[in-house]
C-alpha positions as CSV (number, residue, x, y, z in Angstrom):
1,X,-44.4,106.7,-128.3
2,X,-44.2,104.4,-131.7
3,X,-45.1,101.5,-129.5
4,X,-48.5,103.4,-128.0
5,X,-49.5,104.8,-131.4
6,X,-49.1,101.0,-132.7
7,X,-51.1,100.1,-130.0
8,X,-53.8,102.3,-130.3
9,X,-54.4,101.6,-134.1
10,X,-53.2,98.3,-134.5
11,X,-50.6,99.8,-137.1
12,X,-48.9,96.4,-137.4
13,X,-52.0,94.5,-137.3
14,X,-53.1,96.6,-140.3
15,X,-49.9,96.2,-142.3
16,X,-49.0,99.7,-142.2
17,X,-46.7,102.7,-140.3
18,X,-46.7,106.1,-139.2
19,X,-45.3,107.4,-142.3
20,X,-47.4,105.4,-144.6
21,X,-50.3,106.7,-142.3
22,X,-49.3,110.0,-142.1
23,X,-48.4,110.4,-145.9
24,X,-52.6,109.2,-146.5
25,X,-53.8,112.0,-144.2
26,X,-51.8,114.2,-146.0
27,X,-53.4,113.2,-149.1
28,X,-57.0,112.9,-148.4
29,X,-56.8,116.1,-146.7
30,X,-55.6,117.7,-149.9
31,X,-58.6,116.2,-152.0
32,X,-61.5,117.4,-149.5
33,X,-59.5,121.1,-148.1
34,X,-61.6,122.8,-150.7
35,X,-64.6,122.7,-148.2
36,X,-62.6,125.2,-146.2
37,X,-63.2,127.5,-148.7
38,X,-66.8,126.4,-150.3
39,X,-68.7,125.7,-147.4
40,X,-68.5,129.3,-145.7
41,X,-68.7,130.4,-148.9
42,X,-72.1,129.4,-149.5
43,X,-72.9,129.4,-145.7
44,X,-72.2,132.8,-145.4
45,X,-74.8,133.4,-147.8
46,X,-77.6,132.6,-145.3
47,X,-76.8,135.6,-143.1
48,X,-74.0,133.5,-141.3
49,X,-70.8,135.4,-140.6
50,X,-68.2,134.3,-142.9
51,X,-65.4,134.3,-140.3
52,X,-67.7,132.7,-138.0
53,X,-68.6,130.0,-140.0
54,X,-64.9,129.2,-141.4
55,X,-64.1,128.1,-138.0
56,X,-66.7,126.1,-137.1
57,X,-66.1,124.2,-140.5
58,X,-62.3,123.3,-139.4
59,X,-63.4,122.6,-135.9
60,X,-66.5,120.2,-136.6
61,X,-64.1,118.4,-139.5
62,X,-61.3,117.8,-137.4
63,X,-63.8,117.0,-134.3
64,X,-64.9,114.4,-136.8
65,X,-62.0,113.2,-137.9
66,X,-60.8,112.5,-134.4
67,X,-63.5,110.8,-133.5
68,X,-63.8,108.2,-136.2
69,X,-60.0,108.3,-136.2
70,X,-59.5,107.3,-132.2
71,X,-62.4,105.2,-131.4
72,X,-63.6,103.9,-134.7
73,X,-60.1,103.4,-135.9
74,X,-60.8,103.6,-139.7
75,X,-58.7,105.8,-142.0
76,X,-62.6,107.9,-143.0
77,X,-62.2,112.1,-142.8
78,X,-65.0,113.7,-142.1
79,X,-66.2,117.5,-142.8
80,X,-69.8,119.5,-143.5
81,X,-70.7,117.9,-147.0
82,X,-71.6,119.4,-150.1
83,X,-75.0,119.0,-151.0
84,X,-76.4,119.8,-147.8
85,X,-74.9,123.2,-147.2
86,X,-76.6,124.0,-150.2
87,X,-79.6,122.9,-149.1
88,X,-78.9,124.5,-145.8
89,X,-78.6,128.1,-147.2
90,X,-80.7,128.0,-150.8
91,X,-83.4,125.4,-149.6
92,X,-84.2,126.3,-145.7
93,X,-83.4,130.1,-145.4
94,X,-83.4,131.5,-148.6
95,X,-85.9,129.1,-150.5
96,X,-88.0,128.0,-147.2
97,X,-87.9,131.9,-145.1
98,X,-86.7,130.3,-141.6
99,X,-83.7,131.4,-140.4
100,X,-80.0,130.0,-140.1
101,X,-80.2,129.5,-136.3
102,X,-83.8,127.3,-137.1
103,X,-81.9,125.8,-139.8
104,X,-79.1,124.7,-137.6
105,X,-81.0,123.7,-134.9
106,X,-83.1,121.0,-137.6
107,X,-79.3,120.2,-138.2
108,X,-78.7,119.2,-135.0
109,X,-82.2,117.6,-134.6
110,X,-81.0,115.0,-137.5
111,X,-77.7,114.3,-136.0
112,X,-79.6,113.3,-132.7
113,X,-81.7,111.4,-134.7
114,X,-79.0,109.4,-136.8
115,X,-77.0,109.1,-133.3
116,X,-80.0,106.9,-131.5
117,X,-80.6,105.0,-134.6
118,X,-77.2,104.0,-135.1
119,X,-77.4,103.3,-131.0
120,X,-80.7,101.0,-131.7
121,X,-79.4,99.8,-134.5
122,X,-82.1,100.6,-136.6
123,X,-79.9,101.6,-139.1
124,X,-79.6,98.8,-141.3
125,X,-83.3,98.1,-141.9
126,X,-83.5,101.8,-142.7
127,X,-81.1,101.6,-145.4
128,X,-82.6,98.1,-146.8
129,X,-86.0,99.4,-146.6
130,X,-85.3,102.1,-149.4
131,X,-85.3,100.6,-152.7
132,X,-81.7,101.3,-154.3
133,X,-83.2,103.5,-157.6
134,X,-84.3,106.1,-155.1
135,X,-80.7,106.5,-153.6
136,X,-79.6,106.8,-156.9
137,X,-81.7,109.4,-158.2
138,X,-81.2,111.1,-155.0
139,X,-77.3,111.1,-155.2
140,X,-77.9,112.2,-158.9
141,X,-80.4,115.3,-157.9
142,X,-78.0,116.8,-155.0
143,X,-75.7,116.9,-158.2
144,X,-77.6,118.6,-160.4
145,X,-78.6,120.5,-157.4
146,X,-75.0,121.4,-156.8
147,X,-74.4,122.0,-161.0
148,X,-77.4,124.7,-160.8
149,X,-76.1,126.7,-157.9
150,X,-72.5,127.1,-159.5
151,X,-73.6,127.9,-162.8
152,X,-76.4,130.4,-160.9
153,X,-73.2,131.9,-158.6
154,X,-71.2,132.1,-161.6
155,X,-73.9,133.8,-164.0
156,X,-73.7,131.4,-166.4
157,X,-77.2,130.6,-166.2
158,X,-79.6,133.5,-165.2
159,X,-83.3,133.8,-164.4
160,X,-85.9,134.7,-167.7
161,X,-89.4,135.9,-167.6
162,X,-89.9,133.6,-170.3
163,X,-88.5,130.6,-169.8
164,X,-87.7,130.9,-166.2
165,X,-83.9,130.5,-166.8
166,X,-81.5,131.2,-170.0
167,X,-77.7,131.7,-170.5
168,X,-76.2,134.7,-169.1
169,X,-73.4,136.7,-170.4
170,X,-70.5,134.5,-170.4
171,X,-68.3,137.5,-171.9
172,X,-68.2,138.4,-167.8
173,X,-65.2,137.5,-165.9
174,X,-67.6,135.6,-162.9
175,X,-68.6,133.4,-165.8
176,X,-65.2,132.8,-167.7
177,X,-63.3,132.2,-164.3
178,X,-66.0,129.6,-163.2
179,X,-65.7,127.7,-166.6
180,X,-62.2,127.9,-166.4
181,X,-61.6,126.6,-162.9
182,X,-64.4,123.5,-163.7
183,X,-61.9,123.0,-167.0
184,X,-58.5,122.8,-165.2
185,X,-59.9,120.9,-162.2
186,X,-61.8,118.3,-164.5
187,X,-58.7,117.4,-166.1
188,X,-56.5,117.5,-163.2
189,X,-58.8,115.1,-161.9
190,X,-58.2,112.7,-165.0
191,X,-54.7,113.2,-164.6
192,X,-54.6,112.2,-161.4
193,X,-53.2,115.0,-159.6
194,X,-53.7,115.0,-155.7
195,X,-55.6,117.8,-154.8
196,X,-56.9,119.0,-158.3
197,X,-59.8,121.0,-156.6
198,X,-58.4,123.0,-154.2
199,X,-55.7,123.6,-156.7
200,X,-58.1,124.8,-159.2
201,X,-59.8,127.0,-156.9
202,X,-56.2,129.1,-155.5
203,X,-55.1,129.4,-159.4
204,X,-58.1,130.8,-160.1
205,X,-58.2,132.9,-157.0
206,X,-54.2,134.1,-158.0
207,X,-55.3,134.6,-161.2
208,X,-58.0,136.2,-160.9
209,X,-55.7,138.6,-157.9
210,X,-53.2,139.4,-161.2
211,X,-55.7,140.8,-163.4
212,X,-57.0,142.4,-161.1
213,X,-60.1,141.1,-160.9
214,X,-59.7,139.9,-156.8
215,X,-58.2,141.2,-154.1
216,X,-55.5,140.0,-151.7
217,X,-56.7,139.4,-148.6
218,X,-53.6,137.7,-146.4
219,X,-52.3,134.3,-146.1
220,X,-52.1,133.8,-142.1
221,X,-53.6,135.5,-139.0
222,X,-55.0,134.2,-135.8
223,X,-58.5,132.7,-136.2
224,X,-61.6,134.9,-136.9
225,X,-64.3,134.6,-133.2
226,X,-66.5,131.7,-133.4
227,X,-69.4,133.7,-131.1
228,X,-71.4,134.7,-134.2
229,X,-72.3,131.0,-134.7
230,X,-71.6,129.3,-131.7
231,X,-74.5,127.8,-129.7
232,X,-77.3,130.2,-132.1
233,X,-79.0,127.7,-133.0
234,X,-82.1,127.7,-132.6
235,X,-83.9,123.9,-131.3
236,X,-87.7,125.9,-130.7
237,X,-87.6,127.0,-134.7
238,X,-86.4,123.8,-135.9
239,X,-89.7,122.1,-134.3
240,X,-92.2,123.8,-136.3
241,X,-94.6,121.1,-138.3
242,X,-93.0,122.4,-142.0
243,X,-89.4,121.6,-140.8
244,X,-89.9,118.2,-140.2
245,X,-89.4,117.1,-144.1
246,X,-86.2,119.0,-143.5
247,X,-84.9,117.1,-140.9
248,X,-85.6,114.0,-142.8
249,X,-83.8,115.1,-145.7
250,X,-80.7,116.1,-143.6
251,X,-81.2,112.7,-142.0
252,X,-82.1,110.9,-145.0
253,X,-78.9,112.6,-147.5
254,X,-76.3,111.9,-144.5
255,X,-77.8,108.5,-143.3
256,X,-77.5,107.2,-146.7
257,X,-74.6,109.2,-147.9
258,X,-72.2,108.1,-144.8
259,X,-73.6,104.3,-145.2
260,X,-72.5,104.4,-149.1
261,X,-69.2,106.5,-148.3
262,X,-67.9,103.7,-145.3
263,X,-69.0,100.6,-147.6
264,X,-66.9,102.1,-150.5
265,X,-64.3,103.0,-148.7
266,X,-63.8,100.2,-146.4
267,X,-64.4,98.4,-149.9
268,X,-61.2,100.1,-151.4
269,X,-59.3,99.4,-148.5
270,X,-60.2,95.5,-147.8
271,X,-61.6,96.3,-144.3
272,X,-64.4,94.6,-144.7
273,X,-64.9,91.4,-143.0
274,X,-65.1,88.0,-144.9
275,X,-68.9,88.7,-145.0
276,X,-69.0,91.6,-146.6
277,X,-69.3,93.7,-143.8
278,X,-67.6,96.6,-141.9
279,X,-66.9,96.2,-138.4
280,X,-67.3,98.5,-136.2
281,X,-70.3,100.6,-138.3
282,X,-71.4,101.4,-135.4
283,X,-68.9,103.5,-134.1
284,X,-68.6,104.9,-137.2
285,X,-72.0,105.7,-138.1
286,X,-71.7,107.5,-134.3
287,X,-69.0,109.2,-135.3
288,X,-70.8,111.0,-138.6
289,X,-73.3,111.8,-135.8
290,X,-71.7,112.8,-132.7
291,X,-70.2,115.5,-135.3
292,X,-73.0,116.6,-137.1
293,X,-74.5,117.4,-133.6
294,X,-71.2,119.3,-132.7
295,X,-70.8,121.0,-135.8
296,X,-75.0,122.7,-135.3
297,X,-74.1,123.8,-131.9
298,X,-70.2,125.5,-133.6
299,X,-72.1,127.2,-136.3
300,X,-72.3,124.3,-139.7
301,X,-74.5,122.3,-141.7
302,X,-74.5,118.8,-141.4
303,X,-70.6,116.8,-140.9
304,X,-71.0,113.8,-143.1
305,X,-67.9,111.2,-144.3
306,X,-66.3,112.2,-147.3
307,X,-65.7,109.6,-150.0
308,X,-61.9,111.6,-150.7
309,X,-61.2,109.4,-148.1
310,X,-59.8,107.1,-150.6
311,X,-57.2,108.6,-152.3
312,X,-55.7,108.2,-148.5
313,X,-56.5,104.6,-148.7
314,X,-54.7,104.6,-152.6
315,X,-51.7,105.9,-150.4
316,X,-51.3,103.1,-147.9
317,X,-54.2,104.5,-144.7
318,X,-55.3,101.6,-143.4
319,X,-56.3,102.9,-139.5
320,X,-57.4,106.0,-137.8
321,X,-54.3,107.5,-137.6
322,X,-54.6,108.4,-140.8
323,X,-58.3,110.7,-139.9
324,X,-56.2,111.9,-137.2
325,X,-53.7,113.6,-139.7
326,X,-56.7,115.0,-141.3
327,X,-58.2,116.6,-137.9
328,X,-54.4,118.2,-137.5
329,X,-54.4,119.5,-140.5
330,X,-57.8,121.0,-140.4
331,X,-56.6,122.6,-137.1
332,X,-53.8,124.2,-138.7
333,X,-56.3,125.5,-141.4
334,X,-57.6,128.1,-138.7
335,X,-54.6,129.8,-139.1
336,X,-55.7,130.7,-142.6
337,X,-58.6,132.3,-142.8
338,X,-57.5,135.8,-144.6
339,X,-56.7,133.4,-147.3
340,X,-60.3,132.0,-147.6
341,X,-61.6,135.0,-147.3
342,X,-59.8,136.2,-150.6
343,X,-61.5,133.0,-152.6
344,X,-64.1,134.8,-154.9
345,X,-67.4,133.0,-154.9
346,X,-66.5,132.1,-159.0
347,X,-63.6,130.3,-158.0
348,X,-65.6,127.7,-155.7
349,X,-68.3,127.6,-158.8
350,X,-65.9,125.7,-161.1
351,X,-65.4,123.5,-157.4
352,X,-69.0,123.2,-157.2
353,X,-69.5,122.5,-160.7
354,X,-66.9,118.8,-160.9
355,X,-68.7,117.8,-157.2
356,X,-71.7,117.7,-159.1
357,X,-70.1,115.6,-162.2
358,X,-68.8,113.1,-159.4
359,X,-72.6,112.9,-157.6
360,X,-74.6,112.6,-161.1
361,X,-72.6,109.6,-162.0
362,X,-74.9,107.8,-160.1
363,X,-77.6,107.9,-162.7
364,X,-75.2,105.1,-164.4
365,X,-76.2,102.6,-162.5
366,X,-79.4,103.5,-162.4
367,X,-81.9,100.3,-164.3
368,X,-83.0,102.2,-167.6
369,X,-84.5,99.3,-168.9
370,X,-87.2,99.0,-166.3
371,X,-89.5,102.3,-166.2
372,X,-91.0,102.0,-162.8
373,X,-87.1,102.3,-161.9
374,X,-86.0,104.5,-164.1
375,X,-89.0,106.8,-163.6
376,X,-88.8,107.7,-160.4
377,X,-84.8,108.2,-160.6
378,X,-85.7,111.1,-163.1
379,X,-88.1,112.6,-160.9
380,X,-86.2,112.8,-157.9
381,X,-82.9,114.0,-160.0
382,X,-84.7,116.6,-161.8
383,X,-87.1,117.9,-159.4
384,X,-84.1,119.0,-156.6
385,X,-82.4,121.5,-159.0
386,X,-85.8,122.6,-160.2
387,X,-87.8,122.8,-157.2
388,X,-84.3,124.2,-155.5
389,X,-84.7,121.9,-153.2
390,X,-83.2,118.4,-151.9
391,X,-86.4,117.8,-149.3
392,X,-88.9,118.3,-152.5
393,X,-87.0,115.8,-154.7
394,X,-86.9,112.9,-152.2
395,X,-90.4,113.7,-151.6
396,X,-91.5,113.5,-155.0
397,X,-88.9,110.4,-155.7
398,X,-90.6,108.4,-152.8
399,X,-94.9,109.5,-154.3
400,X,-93.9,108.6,-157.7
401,X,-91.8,105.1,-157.2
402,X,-94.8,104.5,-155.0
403,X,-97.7,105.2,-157.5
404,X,-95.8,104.2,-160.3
405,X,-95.0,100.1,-158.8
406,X,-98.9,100.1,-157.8
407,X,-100.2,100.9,-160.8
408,X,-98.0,98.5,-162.4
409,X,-99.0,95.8,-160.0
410,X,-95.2,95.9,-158.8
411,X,-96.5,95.5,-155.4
412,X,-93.6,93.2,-154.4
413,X,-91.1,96.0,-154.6
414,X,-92.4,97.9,-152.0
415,X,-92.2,97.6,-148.2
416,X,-94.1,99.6,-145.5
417,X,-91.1,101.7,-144.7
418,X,-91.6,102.8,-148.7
419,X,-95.1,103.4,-148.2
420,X,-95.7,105.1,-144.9
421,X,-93.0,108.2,-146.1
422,X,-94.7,108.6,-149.5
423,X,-98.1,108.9,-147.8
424,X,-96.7,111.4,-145.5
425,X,-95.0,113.6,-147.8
426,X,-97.8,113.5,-150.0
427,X,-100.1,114.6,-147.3
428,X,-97.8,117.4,-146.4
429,X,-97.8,118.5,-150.3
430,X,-101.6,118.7,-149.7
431,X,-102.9,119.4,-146.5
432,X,-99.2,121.5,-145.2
433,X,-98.1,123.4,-148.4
């Protein structure tokens, strides 16, 4: 048996062992098990069944996982990502009016999507073609996106007549456990601490339990019925004209988000080649999309790569076997549902709150001194929390770094790709709106 797993990942080859590997699963799954409780969390929120969509979440991340794990061969875990299931549930249903199964079925229509690009390889001229202050402000906005909702959940910030929002009462328990939760996971972070968010979200959860603020729902129990999500989506809805932008931003957010998380990661890792590059994208980009697909027709929003995956790399992962820990362990997770159902939506807030710190970073890198950079960074960060929406932020990131680099006869920074989508989305702003 030790020879065939060595065989299958090339453990040797890579340096490593089973128990180096399976110690990295162990740790990256720790560091990204929170979306167990977050994403049916805010799912569930669309309409979806909560039980429903808990089980589709451990099934599409460990389908993932296996996947990128057995024929990819890297040490990359995969589950639904944060940012889009936001999107997914305040964007699309709630924002947008169409409903989950249309909004699963435009999920599904992106994975396709990313699947035949990555089979074309068109891939890579995509992901040239888009000038790298838009991807920043992009990463920045699903952040601030992210920050908005949590605070919103938590009722730390509330809507005003007035000013359209204004601080709520933070004397309420929603809004102290929320802070709380974002304070001990932000410095369990610092500290190092494997796991700090999903630790911060079960103290909070057990604390809240003792004060009796939360109740006690379980710890183990056979696996809630997937039928409320599985195979509902619905493929006609998601072809209506208007849904269109929203299968580019669900293509556009994972395309670029799995790109930056496998370059990073394979970066931290030194699996890149002596060029710089990652061998075997391909299968790996595949993967990310073969599981996306999956995850629409189990009941999720889109599966992307998670960038947790190093902290398994900082423990000694080097091959798939290590993604194939994580896909185990999300299959035990079934098992636990009564427990996620006993997370209170303020304990997933403070969760919510430090993912957003991690995505806004971005605006760091971000060229300040250059304005026709900088500008359109702050437009497409700003307009996703405000317009509630991640498709509206790209779109108005892409018309304003266009507009902006012609008028400033910057016509050298801009490529047809660039061009042709800011036309379109400002055409659908006024002709489809």
């Amino acid at each position: 048996m030790k020879s065939l797993i060595d065989k299958q990942f090339k453990l040797s080859e890579h340096d490593t062992s089973i128990k180096t590997e399976v110690i990295a699963g162990i740790t990256t799954f720790l560091t990204m098990a929170y979306i167990i409780f977050v994403n049916p969390s805010i799912l569930s929120e669309a309409g979806m069944d909560y039980g429903a969509v808990f089980v589709a979440t451990c099934l599409a991340a460990a389908l993932g996982c296996l996947v990128m794990g057995l024929w990819a061969n890297y040490p990359i875990a995969q589950a639904p990502g944060m940012g889009l299931n936001a999107f997914f549930t305040y964007g699309v249903v709630l924002g947008m009016g169409y409903t989950w199964e249309a909004a699963l079925g435009a999920v599904f229509f992106s994975g396709l999507t990313f699947f035949l690009l990555s089979i074309f390889r068109v891939r890579e001229w995509i992901i040239n073609s888009i000038p790298l202050s838009l991807r920043l402000g992009i990463a920045a906005g699903i952040g601030l996106f992210l920050a908005m909702i949590a605070m919103k959940n938590a009722g730390i910030v509330v809507a005003n007549p007035a000013t359209f929002v204004s601080v709520g009462d933070l004397s309420e328990p929603s809004a102290l456990y929320a802070l709380l939760g974002f304070f001990v996971i932000t410095a369990l972070s610092y500290m190092r601490v494997t796991g700090a968010v999903m630790i911060g979200i079960l103290g909070i959860t057990v604390l809240a339990m003792v004060l009796g603020h939360n109740e006690y729902g379980g710890l183990m129990a056979m696996p809630p019925s997937i039928a409320p999500t599985l195979m509902a989506l619905d493929l006609a809805g998601a072809l209506d004209v208007a849904m269109l932008s929203v299968i580019f931003a669900f293509l556009f957010v994972d395309l670029f988000d799995t790109s930056g998380t496998l370059i990073g990661v394979a970066h931290k890792g030194g699996l890149l080649d002596k060029d710089g590059k990652l061998p075997r994208i391909g299968r790996a980009m595949m993967a990310d999309s073969t599981a996306s697909m999956a995850g629409a027709v189990l009941g999720t929003s889109t599966t992307t790569s998670y960038v947790e995956s190093t902290a398994g790399i900082a423990s000694g992962g080097r091959t798939g076997l290590t993604a194939v820990v994580v896909a185990v362990l999300f299959l035990i997770s079934l098992f636990f549902a009564p427990l996620a159902g006993s997370i209170p939506a303020y304990a997933t807030a403070g969760a919510l709150l430090y993912v957003a710190v991690l995505m806004a970073g971005s605006l760091a890198h971000a060229n300040w001194e250059d304005p026709t950079d900088a500008a359109p960074v702050l437009i497409a960060a700003l307009a996703m929390p405000l317009t509630f929406s991640i498709a509206e932020g790209i779109a108005l990131g892409f018309i304003s770094f266009v507009a902006i680099k012609a008028l400033s006869g910057r016509f050298r920074d801009l490529n047809p790709a660039v061009i042709v989508l800011a036309l379109l989305f400002a055409a659908k702003f006024l002709f489809l709106d």
